[in-house]
C-alpha positions as CSV (number, residue, x, y, z in Angstrom):
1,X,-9.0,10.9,0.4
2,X,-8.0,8.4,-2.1
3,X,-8.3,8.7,-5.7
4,X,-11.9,8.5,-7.3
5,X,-12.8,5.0,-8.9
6,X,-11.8,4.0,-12.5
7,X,-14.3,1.7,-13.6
8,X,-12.4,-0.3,-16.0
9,X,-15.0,-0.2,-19.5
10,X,-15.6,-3.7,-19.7
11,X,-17.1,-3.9,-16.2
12,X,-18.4,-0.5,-16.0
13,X,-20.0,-1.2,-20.0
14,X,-21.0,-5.4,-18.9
15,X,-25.1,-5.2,-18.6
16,X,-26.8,-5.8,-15.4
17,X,-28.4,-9.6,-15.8
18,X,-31.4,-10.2,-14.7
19,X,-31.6,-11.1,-11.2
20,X,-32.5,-14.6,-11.0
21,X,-29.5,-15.3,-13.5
22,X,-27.2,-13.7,-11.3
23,X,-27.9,-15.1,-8.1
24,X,-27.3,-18.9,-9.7
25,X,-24.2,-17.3,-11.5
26,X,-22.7,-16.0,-8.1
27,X,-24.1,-19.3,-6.7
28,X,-21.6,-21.4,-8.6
29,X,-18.8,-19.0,-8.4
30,X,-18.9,-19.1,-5.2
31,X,-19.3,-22.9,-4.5
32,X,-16.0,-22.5,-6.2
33,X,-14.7,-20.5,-3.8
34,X,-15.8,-23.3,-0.8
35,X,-14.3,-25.6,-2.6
36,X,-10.7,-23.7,-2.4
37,X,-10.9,-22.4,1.1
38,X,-11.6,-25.7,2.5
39,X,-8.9,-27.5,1.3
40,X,-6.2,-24.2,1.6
41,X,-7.5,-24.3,5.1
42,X,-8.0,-27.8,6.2
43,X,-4.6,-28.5,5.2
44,X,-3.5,-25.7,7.4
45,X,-5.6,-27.6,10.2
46,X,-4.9,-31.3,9.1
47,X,-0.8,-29.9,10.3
48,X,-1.2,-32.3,13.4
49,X,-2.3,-35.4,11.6
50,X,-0.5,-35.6,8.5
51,X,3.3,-34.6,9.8
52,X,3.7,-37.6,11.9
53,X,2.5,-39.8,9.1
54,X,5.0,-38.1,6.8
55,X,7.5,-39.0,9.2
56,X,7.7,-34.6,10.0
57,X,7.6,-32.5,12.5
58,X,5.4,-29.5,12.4
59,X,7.5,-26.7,11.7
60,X,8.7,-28.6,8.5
61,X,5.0,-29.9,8.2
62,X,4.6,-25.8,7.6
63,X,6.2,-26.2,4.2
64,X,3.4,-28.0,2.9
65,X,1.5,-25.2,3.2
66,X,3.9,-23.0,1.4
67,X,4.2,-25.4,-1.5
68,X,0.4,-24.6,-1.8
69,X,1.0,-21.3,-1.5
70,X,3.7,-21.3,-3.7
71,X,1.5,-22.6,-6.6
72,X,-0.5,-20.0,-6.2
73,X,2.1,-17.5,-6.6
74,X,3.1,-19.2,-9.8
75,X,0.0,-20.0,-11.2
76,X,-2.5,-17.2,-11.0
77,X,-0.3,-15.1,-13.8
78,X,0.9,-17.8,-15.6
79,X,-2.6,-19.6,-16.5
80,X,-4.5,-15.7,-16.6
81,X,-1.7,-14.9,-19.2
82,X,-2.1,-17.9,-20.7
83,X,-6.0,-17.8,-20.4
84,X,-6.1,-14.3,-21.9
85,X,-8.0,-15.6,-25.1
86,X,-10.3,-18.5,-23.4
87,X,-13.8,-17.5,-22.6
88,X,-14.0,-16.7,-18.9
89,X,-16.7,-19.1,-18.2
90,X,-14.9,-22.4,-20.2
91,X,-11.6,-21.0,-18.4
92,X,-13.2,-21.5,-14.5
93,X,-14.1,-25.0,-15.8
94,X,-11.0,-25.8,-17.1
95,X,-9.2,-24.2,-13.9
96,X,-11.9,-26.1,-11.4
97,X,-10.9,-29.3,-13.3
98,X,-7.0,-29.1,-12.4
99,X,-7.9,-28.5,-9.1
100,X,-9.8,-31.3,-8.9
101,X,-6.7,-33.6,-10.3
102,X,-4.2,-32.0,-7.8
103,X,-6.3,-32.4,-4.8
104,X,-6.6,-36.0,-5.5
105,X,-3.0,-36.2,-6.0
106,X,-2.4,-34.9,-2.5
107,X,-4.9,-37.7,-1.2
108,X,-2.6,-40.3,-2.6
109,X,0.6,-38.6,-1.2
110,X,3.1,-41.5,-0.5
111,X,5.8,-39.3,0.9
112,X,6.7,-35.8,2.5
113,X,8.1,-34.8,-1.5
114,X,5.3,-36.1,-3.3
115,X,3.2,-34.2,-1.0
116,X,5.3,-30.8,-1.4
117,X,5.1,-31.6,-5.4
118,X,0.9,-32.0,-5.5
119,X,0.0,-29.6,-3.0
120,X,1.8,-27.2,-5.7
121,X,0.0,-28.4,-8.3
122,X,-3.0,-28.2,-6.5
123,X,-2.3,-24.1,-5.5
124,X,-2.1,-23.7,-9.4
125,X,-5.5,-23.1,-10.8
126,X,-6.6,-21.3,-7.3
127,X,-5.8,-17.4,-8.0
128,X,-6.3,-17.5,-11.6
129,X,-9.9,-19.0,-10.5
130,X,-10.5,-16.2,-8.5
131,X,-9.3,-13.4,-10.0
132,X,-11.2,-14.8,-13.2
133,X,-14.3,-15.4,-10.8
134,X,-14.3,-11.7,-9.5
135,X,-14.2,-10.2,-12.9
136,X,-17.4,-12.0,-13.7
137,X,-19.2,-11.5,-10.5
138,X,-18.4,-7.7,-11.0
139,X,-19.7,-7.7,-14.4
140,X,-22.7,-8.4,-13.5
141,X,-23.9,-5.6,-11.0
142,X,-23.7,-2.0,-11.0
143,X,-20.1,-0.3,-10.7
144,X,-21.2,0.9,-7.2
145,X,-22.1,-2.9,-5.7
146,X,-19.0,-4.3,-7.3
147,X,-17.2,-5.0,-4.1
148,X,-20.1,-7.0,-2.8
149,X,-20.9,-8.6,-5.5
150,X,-16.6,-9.9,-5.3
151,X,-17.7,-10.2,-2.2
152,X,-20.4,-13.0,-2.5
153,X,-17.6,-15.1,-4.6
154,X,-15.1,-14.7,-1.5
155,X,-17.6,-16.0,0.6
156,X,-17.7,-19.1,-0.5
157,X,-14.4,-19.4,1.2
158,X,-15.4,-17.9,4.2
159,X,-18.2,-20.2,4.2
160,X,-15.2,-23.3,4.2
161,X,-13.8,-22.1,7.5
162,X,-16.7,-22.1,9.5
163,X,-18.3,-25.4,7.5
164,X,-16.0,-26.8,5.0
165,X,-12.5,-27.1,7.1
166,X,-14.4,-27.9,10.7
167,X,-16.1,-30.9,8.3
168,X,-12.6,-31.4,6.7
169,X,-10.9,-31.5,9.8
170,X,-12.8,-34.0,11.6
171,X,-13.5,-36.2,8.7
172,X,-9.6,-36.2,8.7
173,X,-9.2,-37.4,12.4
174,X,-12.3,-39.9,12.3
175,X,-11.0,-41.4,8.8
176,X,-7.5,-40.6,8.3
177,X,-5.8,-37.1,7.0
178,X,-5.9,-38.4,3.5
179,X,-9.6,-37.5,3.1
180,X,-9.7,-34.1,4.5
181,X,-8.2,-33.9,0.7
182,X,-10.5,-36.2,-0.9
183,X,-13.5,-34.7,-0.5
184,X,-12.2,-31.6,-1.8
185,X,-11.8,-33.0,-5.0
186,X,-15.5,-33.9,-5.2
187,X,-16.2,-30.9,-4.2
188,X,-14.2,-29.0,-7.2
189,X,-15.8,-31.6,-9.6
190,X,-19.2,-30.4,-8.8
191,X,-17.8,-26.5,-9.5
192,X,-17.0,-27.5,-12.5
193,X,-20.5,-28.8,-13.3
194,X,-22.4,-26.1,-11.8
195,X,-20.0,-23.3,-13.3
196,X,-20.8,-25.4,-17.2
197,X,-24.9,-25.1,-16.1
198,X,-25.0,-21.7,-14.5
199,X,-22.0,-19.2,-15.3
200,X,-22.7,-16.4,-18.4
201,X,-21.3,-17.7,-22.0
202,X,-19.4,-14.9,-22.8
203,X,-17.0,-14.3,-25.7
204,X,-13.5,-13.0,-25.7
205,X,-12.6,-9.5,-24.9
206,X,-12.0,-7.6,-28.1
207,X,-8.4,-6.7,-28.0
208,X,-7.5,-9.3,-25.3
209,X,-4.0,-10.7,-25.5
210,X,-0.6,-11.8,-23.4
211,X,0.2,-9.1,-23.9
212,X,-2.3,-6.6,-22.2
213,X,-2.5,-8.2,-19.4
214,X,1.3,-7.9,-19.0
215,X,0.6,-4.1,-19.0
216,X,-0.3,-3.9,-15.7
217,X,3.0,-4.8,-14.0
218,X,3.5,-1.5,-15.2
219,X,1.4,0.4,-12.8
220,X,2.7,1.5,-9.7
221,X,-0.4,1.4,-7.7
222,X,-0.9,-2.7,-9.0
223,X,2.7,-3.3,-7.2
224,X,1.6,-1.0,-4.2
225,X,-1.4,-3.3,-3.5
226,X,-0.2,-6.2,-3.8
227,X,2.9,-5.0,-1.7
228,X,-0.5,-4.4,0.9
229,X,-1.8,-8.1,0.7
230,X,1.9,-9.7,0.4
231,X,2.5,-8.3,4.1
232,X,-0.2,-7.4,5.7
233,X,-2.0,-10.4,5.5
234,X,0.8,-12.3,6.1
235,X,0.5,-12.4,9.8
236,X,-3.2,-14.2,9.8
237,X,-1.6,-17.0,8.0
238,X,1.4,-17.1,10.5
239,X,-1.6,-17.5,13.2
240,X,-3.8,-19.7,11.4
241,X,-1.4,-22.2,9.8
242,X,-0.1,-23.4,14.3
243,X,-3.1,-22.6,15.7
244,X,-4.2,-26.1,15.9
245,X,-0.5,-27.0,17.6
246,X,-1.3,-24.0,19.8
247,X,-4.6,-25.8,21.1
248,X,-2.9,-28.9,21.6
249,X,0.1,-27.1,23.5
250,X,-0.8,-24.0,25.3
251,X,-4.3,-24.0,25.7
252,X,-4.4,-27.8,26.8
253,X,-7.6,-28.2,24.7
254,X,-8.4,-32.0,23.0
255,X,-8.3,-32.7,19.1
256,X,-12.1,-32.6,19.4
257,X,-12.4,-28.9,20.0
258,X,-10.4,-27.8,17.1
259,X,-13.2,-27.9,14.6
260,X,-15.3,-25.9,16.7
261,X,-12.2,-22.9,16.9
262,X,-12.2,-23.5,13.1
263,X,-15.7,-22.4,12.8
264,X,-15.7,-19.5,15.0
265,X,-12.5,-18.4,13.0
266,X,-15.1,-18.7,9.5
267,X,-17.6,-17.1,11.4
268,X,-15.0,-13.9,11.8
269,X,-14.2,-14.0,8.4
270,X,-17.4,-14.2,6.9
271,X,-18.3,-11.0,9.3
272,X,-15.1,-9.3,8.1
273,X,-16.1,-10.0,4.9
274,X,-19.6,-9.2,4.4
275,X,-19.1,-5.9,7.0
276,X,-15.5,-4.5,4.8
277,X,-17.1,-5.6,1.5
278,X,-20.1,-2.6,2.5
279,X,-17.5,-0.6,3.7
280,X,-15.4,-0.6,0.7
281,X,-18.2,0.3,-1.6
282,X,-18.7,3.8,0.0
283,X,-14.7,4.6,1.1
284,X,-12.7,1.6,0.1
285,X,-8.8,2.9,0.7
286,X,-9.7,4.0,4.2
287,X,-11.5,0.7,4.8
288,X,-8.0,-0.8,3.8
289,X,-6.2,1.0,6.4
290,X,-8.6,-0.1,8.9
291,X,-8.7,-3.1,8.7
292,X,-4.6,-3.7,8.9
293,X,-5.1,-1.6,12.0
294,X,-7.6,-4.0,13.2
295,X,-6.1,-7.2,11.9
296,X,-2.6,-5.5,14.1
297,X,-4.7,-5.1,17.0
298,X,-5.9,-8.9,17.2
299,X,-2.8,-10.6,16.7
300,X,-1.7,-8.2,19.5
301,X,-3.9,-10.1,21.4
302,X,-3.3,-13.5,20.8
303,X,-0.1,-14.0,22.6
304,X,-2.3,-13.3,26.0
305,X,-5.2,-14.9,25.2
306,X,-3.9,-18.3,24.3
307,X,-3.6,-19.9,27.6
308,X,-7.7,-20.2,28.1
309,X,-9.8,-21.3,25.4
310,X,-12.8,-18.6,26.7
311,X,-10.3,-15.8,26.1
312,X,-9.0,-17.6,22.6
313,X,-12.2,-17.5,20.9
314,X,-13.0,-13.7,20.5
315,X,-9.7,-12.7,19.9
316,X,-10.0,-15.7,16.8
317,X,-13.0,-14.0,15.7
318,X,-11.2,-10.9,15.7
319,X,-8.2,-12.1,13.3
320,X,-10.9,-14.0,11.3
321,X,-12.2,-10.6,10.5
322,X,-9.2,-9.5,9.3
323,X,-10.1,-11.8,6.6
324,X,-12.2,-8.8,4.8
325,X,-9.4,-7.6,3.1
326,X,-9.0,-10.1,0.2
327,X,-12.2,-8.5,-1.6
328,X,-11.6,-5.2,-0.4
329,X,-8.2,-5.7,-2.2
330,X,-9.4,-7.2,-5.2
331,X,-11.6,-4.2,-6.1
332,X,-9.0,-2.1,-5.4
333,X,-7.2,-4.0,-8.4
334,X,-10.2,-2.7,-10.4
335,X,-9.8,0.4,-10.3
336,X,-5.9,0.4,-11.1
337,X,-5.6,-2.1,-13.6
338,X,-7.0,-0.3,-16.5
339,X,-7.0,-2.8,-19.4
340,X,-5.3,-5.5,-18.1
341,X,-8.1,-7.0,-15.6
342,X,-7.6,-10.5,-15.8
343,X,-4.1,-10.8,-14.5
344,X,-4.5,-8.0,-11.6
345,X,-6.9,-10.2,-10.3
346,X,-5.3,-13.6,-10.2
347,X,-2.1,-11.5,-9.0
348,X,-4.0,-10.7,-6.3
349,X,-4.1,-13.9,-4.8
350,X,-0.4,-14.6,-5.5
351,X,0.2,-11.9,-3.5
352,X,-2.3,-13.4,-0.7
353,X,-0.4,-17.0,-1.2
354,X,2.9,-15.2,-1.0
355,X,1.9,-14.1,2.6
356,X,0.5,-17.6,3.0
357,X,4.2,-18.2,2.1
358,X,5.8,-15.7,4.2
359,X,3.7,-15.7,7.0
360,X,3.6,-20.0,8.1
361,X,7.6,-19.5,7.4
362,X,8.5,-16.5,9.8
363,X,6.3,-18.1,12.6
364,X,7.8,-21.1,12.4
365,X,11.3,-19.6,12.1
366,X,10.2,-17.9,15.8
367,X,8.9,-21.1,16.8
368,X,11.9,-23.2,15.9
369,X,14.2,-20.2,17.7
370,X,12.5,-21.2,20.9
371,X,10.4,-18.2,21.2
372,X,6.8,-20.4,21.3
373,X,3.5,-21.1,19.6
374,X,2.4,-17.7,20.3
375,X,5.3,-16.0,18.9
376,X,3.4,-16.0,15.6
377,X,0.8,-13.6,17.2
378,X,3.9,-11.0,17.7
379,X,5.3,-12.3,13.6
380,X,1.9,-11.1,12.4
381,X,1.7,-7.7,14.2
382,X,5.3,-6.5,12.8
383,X,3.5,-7.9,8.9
384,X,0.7,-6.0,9.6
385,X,2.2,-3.0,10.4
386,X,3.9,-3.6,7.3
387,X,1.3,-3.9,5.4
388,X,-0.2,-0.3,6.6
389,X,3.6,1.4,5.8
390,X,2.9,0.3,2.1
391,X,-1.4,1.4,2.3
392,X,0.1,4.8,3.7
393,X,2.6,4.9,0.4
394,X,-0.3,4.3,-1.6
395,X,-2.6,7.0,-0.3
396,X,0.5,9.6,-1.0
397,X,0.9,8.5,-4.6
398,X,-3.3,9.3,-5.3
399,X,-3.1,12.5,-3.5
400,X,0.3,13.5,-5.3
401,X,-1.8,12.3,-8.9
402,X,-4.8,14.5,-7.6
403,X,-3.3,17.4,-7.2
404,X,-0.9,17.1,-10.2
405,X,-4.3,16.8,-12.1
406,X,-5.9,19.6,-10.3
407,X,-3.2,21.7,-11.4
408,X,-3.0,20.6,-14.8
409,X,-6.6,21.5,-15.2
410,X,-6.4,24.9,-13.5
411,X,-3.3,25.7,-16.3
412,X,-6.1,24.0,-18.8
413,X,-8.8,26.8,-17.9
């Protein structure tokens, strides 16, 4: 069993808001959250198009995603360090607004560079958005509903694969790749407006500094899941980021269906979501654990089920699902961050954006080796195996902790 929950006080102390308030609030947040999955996504998917107007193939195309990624990485500590002593609410605005600018940017790429330079910028604001976004969500429900209520914000991205990216994607091919990226910037102008009309006003955390929040890169269990997102979601993303090349070249399938695999791949990880999200509220380590076993499972699959698009689609679904594990994970962070909230959350998707990273650049390694478009099934079942090595490693530091305390209390009585 894993160790019992630490509610950190300033979730565990926040008020329950009426209900009416919170269901805008969660609204917004999560509008928020549609904005950033479709344009992480749709890039992934818009691979095809933009490469050979970049003058790239699309192994180096793959890059592009992991300057996104990349951003992410750097940004989500940087601007929740930074943002330590900004009001949470004028902090999503001002994080939705630089989104907005380097979205745009990446619209107006001239060049392979400039496009590796703005789709940085543009990963920047994402993580410290939603590791910002999950604190509020959670403040606003009981302790024992928090990882639905992070849930609801994360579904806003799932919500962009099965709507945003399909849309994104074939706006893309009917009007040019450029505005699969401009209408994302619309979109994170309009968060920015809804989070200003709807989001709590809240003040700052008393105590709240730089550095706090560096305290928790001092806990183990921080690095230990994080280690858990780095890899194990890494192979999803190894998947995801040639699966529309993989349509085009193994299952034979026309640029027109590609939306429609898109949306059965949201429609997975809205399922994963919704279902680990329920899951995680009543045993949330060992709904960890089973989801890298399923997410290992899937990608298993893939290799086999590639060649016909009736076989491809459940075994998509199936990795989609994997997808539960980013709110899973980010409640996790709750419980071992103590005091320093704000940056465990925004690390939590560097760490996803690091295996957005590491996953596109290991399948196209096997790619480029010779080894196919399906070798990234086999790249993600060696991360997520990974990424259950490091969940085991956590579960044996909590039950070494339990029974040191056990046995402090018995000497205690």
């Amino acid at each position: 069993m894993s160790a019992a929950p630490i509610v950190p006080p300033e979730i565990s102390d926040a008020p329950v808001q009426a209900s009416a308030h919170t269901g805008l609030a969660l609204l917004a947040l999560a509008i928020g959250g549609f904005a950033i999955g479709t344009t992480e996504f749709a890039a992934m998917s818009l691979v095809p198009f933009f490469a050979p107007d970049l003058g790239i193939d699309a192994p180096t195309a793959g890059h592009v995603i992991s300057a996104y990624a990349l951003g992410v990485v750097v940004g989500a500590p940087l601007l929740a360090v930074l943002g330590a002593k900004v009001p949470r609410r004028t902090l999503l605005i001002l994080l939705m607004l630089g989104f907005a600018v380097g979205n745009g940017l990446s619209a107006l790429a001239p060049s392979y560079h400039a496009m590796l330079l703005f789709r940085f910028l543009s990963g920047l604001p994402h993580g410290a958005y939603f590791g910002v976004a999950a604190l509020v969500a959670a403040s606003m429900v009981a302790p024992a509903r928090r990882a639905q209520a992070v849930s609801l914000v994360m579904l806003g991205l799932t919500v962009a694969t099965i709507i945003g990216v399909p849309l994104a994607n074939a706006l893309g091919q009917w009007a040019g790749w450029r505005w699969g990226f401009g209408v994302v910037t619309v979109l994170a102008l309009l968060t920015a407006a809804l989070v200003a009309l709807h989001a709590p006003r809240d003040r700052v955390q008393a105590g709240a500094s730089a550095m706090r929040e560096l305290g928790a890169l001092g806990r183990l269990q921080v690095w230990l899941t994080l280690g858990i997102a780095t890899i194990g979601f890494g192979g999803m993303f190894a998947v995801y980021t040639y699966l529309g090349s993989t349509l085009l070249e193994v299952t034979g399938t026309g640029p027109g269906l590609l939306p429609v695999v898109l949306s059965v791949f949201g429609m997975g990880m809205t399922a994963g979501t919704l279902g680990a999200a329920w899951a995680a509220d009543r045993a949330l380590m060992p709904t960890v654990g089973g989801l890298l076993l399923w997410s290992a499972l899937a990608l298993a699959l893939y290799p086999f089920a590639a060649g016909q698009l009736w076989t491809l689609l459940p075994v998509v679904f199936m990795i989609g699902c994997s997808g539960g594990l980013g709110a899973v994970l980010q409640t996790r962070l709750m419980d071992v961050a103590g005091d320093a909230q704000t940056l465990a959350a925004a690390l939590n998707h560097s760490a996803f954006n690091a295996a957005n990273a590491l996953g596109p650049w290991l399948g196209g390694l096997a790619i480029a080796a010779g080894y196919g478009w399906t070798s990234t099934g086999w790249v993600g079942v060696v991360l997520a195996f990974g990424g259950l090595a490091i969940w085991a490693l956590s579960m044996a530091v909590d039950r070494n902790r339990q029974r040191a305390s056990g046995r402090s209390s018995s000497a205690a009585s």
